[in-house]
ROSE-4610 file (N, C-alpha, C; in Angstrom, 1 decimal, always signed):
// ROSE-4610
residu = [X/X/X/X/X/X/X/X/X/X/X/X/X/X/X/X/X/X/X/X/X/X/X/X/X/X/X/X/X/X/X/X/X/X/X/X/X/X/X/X/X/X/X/X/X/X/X/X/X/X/X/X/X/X/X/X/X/X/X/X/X/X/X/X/X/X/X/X/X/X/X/X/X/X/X/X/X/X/X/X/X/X/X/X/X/X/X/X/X/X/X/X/X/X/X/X/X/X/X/X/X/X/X/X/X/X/X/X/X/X/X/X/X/X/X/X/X/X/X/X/X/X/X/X/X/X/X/X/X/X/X/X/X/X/X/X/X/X/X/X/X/X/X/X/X/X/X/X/X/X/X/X/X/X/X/X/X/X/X/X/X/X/X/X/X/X/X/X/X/X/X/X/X/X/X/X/X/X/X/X/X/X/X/X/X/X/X/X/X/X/X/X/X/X/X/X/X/X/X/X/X/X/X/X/X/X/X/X/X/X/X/X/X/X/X/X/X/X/X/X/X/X/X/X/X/X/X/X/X/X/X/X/X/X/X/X/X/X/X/X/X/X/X/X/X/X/X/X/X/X/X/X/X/X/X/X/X/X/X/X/X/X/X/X/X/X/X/X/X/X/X/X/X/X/X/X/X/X/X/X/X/X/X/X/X/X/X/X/X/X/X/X/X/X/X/X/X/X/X/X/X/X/X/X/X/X/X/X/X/X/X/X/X/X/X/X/X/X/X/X/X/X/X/X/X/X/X/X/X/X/X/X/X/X/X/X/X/X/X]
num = [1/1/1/2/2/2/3/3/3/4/4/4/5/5/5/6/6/6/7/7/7/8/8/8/9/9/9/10/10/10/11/11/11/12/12/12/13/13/13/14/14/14/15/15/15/16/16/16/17/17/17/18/18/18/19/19/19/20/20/20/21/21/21/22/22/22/23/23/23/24/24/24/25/25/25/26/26/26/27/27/27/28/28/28/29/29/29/30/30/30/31/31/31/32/32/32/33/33/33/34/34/34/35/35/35/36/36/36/37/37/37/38/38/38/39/39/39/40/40/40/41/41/41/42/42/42/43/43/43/44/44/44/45/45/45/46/46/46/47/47/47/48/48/48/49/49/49/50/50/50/51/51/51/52/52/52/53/53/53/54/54/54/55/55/55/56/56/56/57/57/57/58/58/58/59/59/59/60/60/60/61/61/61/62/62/62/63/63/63/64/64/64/65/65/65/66/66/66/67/67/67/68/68/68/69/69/69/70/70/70/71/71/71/72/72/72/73/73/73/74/74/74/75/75/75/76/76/76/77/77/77/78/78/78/79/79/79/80/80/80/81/81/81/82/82/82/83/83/83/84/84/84/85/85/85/86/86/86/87/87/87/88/88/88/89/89/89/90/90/90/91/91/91/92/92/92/93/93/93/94/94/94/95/95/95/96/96/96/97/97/97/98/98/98/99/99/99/100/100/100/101/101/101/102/102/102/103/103/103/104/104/104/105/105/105/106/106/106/107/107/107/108/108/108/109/109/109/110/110/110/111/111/111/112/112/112/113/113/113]
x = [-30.9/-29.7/-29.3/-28.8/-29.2/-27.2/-27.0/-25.6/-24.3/-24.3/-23.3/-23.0/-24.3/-23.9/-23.4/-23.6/-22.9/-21.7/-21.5/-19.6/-19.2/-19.9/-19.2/-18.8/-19.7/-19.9/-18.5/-18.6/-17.4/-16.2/-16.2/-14.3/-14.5/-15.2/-15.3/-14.6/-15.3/-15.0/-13.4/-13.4/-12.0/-11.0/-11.1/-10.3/-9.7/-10.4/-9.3/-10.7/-9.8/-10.8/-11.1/-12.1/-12.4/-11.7/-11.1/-9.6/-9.0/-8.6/-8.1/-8.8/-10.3/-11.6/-11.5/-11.7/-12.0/-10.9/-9.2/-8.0/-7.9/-8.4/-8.4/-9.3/-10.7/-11.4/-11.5/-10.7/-10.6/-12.1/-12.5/-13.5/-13.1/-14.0/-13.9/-14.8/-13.4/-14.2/-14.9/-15.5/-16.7/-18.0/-17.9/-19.1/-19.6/-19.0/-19.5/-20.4/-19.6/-20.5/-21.8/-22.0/-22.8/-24.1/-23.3/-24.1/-25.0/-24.6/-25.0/-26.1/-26.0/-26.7/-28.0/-27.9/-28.5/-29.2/-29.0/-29.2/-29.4/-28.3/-28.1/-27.9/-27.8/-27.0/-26.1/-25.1/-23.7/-24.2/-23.3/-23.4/-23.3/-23.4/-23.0/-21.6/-20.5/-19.2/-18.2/-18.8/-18.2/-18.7/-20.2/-20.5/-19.3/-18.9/-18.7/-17.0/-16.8/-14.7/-15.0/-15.9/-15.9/-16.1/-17.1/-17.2/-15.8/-15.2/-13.7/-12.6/-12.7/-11.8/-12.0/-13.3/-13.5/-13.2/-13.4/-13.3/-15.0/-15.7/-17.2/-18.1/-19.0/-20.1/-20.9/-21.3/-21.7/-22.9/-23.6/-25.0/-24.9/-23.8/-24.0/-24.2/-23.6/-23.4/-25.0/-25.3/-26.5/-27.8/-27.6/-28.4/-29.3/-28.7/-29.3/-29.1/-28.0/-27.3/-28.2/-28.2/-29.0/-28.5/-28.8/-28.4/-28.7/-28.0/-28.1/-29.8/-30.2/-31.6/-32.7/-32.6/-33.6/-33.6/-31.9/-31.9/-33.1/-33.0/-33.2/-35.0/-35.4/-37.1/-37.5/-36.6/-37.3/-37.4/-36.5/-36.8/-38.1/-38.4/-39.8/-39.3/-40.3/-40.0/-39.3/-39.3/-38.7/-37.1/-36.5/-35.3/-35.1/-35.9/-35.4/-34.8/-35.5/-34.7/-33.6/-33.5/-32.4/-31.0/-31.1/-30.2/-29.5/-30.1/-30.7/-29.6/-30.4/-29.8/-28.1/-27.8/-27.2/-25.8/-26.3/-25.3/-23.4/-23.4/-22.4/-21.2/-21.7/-21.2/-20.9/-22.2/-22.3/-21.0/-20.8/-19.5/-18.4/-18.5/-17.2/-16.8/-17.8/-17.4/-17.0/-17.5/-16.8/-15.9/-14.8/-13.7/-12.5/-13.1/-12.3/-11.4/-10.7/-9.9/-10.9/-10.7/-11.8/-11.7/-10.7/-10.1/-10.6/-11.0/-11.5/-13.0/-13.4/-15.0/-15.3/-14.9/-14.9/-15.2/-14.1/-14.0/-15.2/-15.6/-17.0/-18.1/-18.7/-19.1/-19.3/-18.4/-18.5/-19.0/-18.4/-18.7/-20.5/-20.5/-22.0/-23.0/-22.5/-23.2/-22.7/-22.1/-21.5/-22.7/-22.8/-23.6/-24.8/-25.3/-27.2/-27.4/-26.5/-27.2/-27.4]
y = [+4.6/+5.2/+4.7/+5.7/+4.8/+4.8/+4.6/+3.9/+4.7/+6.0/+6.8/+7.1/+7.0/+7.5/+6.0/+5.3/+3.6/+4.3/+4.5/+4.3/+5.3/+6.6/+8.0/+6.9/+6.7/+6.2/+4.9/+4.1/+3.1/+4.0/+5.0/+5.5/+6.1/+6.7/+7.4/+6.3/+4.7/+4.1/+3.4/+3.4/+3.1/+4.0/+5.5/+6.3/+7.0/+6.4/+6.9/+8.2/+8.5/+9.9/+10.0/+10.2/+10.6/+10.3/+11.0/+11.1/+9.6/+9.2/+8.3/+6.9/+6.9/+5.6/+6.1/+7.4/+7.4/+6.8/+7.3/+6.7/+5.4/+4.6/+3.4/+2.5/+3.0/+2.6/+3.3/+4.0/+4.7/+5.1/+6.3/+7.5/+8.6/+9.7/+11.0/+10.9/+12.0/+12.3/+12.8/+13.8/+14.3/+13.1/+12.4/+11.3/+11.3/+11.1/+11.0/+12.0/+12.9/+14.2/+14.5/+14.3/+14.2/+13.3/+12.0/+10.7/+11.1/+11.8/+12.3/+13.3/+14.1/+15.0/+14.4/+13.6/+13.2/+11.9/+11.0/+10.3/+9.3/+8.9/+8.3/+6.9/+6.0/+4.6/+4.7/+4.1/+4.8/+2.8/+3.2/+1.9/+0.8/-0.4/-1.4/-2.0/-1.7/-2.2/-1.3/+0.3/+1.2/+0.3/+0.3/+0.0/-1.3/-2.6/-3.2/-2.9/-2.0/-1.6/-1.3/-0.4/+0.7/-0.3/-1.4/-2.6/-3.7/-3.8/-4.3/-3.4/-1.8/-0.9/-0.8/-0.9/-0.9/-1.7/-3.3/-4.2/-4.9/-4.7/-4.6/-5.5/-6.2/-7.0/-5.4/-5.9/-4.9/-5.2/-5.7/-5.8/-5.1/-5.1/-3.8/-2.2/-2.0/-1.0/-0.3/-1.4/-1.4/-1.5/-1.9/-1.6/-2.8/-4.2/-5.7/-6.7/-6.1/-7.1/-8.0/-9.1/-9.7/-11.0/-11.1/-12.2/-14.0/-14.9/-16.7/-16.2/-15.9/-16.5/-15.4/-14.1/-13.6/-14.5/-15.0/-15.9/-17.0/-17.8/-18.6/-18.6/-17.6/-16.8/-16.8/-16.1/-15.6/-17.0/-18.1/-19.0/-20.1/-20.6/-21.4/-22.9/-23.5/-24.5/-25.6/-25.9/-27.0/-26.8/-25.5/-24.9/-24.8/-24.9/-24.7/-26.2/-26.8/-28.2/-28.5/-28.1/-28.8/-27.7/-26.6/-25.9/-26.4/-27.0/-27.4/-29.0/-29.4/-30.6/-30.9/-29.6/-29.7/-29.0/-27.9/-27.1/-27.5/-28.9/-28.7/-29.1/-29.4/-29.9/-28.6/-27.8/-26.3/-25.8/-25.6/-25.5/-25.9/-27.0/-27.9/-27.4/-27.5/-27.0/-25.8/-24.5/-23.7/-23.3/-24.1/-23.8/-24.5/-25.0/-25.2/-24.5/-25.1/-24.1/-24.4/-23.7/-23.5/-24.5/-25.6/-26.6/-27.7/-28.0/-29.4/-28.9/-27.7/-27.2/-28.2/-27.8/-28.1/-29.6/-30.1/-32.1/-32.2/-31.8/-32.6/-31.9/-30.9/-30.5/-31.8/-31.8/-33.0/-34.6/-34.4/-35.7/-35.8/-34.7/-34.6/-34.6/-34.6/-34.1/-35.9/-36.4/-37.9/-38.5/-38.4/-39.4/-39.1/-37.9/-37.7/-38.1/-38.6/-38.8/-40.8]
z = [+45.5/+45.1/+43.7/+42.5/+41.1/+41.4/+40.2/+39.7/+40.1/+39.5/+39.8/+41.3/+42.0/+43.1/+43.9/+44.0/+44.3/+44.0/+42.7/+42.5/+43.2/+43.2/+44.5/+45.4/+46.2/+47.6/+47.6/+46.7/+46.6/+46.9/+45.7/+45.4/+47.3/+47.8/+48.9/+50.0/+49.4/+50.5/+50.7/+49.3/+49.0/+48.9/+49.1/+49.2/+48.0/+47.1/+45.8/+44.9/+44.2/+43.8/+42.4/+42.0/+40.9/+39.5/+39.6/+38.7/+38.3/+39.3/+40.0/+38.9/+39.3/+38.6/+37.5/+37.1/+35.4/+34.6/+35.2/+34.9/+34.6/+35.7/+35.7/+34.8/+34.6/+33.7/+32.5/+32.0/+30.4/+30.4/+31.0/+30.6/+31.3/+30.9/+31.6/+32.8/+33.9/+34.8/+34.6/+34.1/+34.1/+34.4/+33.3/+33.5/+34.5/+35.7/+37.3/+37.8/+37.4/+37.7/+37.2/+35.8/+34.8/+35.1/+35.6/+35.9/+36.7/+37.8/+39.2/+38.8/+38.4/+38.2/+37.1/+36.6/+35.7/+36.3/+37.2/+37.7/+36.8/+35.2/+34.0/+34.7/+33.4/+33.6/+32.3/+32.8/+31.6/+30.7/+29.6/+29.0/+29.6/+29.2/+29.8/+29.8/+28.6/+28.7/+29.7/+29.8/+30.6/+32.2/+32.2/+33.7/+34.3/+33.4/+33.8/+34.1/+32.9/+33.3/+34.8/+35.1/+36.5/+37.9/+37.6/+38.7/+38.6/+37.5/+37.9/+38.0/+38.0/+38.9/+39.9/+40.4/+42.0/+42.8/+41.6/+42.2/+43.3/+42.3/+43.3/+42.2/+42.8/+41.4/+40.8/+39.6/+38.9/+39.5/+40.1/+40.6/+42.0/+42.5/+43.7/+43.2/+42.1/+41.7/+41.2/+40.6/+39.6/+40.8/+42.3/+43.3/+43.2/+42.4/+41.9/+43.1/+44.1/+44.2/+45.5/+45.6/+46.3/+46.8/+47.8/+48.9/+48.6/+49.1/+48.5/+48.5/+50.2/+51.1/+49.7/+48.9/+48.0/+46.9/+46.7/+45.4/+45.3/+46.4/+46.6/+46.6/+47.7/+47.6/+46.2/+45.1/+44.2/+43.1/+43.1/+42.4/+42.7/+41.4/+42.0/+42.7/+43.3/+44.8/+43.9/+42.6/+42.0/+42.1/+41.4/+41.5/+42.4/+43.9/+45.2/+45.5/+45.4/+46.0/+45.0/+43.8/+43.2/+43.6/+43.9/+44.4/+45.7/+46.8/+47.9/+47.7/+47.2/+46.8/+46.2/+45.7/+44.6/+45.2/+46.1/+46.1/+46.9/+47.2/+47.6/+46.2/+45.6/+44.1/+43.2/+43.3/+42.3/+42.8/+44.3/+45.0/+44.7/+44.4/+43.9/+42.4/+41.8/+40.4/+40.5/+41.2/+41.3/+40.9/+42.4/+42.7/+41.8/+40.5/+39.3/+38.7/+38.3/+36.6/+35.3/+34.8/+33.4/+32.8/+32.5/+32.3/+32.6/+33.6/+34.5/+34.8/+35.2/+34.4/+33.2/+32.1/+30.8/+30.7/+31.2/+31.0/+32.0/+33.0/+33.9/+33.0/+32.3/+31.7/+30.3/+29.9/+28.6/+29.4/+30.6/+31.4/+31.2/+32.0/+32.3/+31.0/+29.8/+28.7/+28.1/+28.4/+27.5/+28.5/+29.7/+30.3/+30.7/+30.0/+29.8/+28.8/+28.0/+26.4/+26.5]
């Protein structure tokens, strides 16, 4: 399924129409239609307004989107254990403000050198 038709199938799922997404993301409806028929991929700053009106990752849309367990397959066995290893921390950073990101970030950069 290429791109346009994801976003049909989203607004479908979400209830809202056509009109409605182009509104919300500053383009013409038409595009959709066009997309569709054309089976196009619209720019990339438009693709990404339309996955934060949907509210959806742009890698669902883009038909990218893939699971921790493919992530994890597709990386080589070195990056697997450090993920593995690592991930309850990756987690922790996470769930940061961009703020306290930043200072462990400098942390971590003051005490590899």
């Amino acid at each position: 399924m290429g791109f346009w038709q994801n976003v049909e199938n989203e607004c479908e799922y979400l209830g809202i129409s056509r009109k409605e997404l182009a509104d919300n993301a500053h383009f013409s409806v038409n595009t959709i239609s066009n997309g569709i028929r054309r089976n196009g991929m619209p720019a990339a700053d438009l693709a990404l307004r339309i996955s934060k009106a949907l509210n959806v990752p742009l890698e669902k849309l883009l038909d990218i989107y893939r699971t921790e367990e493919q992530i994890t397959t597709s990386t080589n066995h070195e990056n697997k254990k450090l993920l593995i290893k690592y991930s309850q921390i990756i987690q922790k950073l996470d769930s940061l403000n961009d703020k306290s990101k930043k200072a462990v970030m400098t942390l971590i950069e003051e005490l590899s050198t």
